[in-house]
Backbone as CSV, one residue per row, in Angstrom:
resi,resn,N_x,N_y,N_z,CA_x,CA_y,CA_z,C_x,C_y,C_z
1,UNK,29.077,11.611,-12.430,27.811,10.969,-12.206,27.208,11.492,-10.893
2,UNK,25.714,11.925,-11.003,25.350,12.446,-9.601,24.329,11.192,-9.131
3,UNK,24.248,10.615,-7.744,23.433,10.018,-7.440,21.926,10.732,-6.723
4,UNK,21.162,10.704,-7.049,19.917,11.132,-6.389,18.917,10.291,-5.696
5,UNK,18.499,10.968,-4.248,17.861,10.087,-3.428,16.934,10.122,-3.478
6,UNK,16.243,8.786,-3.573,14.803,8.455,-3.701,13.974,7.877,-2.326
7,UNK,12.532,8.621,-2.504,12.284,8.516,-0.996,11.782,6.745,-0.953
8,UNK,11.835,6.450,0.098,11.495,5.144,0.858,10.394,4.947,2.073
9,UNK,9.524,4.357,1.698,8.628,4.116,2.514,8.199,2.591,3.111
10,UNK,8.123,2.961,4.727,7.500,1.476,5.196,6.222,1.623,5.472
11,UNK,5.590,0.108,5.121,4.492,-0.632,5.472,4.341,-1.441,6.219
12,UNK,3.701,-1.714,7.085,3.250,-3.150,7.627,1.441,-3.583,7.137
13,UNK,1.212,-4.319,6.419,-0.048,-4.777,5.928,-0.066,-6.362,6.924
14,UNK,-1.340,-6.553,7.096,-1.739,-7.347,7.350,-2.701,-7.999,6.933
15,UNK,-2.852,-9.327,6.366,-3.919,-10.391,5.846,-5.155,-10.323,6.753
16,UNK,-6.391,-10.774,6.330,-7.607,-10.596,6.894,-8.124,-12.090,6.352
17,UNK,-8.708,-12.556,7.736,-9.078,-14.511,7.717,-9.420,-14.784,6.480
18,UNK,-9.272,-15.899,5.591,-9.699,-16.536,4.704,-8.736,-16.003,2.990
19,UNK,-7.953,-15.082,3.740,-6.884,-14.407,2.858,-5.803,-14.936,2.010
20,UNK,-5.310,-15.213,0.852,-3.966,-16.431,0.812,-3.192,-14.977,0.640
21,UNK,-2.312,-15.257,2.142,-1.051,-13.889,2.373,-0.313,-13.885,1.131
22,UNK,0.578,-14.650,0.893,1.797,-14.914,-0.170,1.240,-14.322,-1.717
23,UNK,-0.087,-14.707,-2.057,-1.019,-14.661,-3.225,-1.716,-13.212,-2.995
24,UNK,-1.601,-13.011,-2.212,-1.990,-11.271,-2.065,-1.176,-10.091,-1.964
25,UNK,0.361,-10.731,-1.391,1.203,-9.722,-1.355,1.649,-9.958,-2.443
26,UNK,2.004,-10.925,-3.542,2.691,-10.918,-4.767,2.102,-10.097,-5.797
27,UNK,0.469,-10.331,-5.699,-0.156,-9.548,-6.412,-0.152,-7.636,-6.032
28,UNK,0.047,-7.372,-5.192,0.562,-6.050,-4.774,1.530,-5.918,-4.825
29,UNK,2.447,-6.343,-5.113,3.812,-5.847,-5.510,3.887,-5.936,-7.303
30,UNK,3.032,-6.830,-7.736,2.620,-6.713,-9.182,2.057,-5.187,-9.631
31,UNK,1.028,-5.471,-8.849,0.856,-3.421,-9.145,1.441,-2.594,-9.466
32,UNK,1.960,-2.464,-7.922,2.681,-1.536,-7.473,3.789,-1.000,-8.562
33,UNK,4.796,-2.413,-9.312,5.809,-1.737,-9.761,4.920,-1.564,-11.008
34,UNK,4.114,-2.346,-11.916,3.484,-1.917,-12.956,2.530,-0.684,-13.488
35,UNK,1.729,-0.538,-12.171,0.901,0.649,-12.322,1.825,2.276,-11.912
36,UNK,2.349,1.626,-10.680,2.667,3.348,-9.795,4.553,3.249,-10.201
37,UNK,5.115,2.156,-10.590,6.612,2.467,-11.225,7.737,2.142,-9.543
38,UNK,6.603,1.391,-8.286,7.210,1.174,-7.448,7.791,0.394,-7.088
39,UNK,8.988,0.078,-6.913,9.884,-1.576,-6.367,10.195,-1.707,-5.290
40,UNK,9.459,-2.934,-5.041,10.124,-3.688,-3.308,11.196,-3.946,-3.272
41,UNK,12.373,-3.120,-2.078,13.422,-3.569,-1.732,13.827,-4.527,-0.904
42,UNK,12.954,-4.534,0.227,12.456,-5.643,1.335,11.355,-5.761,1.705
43,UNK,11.269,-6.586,2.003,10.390,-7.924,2.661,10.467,-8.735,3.390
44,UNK,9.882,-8.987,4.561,9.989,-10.342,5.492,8.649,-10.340,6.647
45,UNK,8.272,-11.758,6.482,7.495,-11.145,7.862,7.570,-11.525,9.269
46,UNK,6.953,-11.192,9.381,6.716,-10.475,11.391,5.975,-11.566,11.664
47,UNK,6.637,-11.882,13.173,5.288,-12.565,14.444,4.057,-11.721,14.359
48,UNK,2.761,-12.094,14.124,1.828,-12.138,14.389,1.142,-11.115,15.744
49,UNK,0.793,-10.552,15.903,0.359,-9.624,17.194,-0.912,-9.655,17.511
50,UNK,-1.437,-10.000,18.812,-2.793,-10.556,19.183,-3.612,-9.499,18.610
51,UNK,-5.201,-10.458,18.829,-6.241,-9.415,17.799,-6.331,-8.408,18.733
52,UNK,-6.596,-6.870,17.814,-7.052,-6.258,18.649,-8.658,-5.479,17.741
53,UNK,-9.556,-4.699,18.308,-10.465,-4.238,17.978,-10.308,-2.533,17.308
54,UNK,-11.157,-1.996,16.291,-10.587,-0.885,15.789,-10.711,0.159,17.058
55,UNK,-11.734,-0.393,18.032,-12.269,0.467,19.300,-10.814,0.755,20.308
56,UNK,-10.320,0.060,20.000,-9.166,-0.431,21.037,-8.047,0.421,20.552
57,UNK,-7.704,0.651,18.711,-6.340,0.853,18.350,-6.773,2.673,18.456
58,UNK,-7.695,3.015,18.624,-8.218,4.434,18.630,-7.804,5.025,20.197
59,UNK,-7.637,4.052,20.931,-7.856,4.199,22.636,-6.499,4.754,22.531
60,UNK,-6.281,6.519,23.366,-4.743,6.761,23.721,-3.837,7.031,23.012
61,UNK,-4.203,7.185,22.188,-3.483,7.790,20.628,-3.535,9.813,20.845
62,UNK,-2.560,10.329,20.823,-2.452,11.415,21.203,-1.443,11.931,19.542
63,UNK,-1.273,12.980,18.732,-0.454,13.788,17.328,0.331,14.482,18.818
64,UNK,1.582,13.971,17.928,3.035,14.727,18.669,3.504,14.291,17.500
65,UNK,4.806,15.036,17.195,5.435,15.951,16.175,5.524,15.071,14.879
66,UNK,3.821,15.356,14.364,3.820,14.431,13.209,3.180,13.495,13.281
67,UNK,3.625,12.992,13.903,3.283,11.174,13.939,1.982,10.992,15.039
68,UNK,1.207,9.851,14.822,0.555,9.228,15.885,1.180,8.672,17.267
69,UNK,0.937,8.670,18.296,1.701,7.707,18.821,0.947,6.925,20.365
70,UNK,1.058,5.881,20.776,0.168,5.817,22.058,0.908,6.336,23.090
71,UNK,-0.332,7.078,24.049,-0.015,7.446,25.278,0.249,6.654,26.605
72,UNK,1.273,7.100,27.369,2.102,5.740,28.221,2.612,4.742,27.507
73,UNK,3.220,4.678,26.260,3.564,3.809,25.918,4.876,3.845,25.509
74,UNK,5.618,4.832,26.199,7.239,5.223,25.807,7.303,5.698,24.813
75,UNK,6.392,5.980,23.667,6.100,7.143,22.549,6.399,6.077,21.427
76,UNK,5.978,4.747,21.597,6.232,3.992,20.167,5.054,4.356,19.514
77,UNK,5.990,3.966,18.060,4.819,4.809,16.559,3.427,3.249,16.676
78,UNK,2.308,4.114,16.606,1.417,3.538,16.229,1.710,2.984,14.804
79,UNK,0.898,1.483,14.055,0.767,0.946,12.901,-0.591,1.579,12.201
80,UNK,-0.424,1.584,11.326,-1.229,1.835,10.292,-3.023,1.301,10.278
């Protein structure tokens, strides 16, 4: 038997005011495996992270090897 690796990808999505989270992510994971053949392995969510503006998430963002990442910021990956 050969096992073959399948690629894996993360997300972080976030709800937008007046949104029902639970009722929006269920329905995207409905899709997902129905239309594109994709299955959620995990799930959980995250504390909340203050608002910020799209003006703001653009500020200091420098492409190094691949990835986005902010500048002075110890090279953590920018979110989506």
């Amino acid at each position: 038997m050969t096992s073959s690796v399948r690629p894996v990808f993360k997300l972080t999505l976030e709800a937008r005011p007046g949104t029902d989270p639970i009722r929006a992510l269920r329905s995207l994971l409905k899709i997902a495996g129905r239309q594109f053949h994709l299955r959620c392995v995990d799930a959980h969510e995250i504390q909340p992270q203050p608002e910020r503006t799209r003006e703001h998430e653009h500020l200091g963002r420098t492409r190094s090897e691949g990835r986005f990442r902010r500048g002075d910021r110890e090279g953590r990956k920018a979110h989506c």
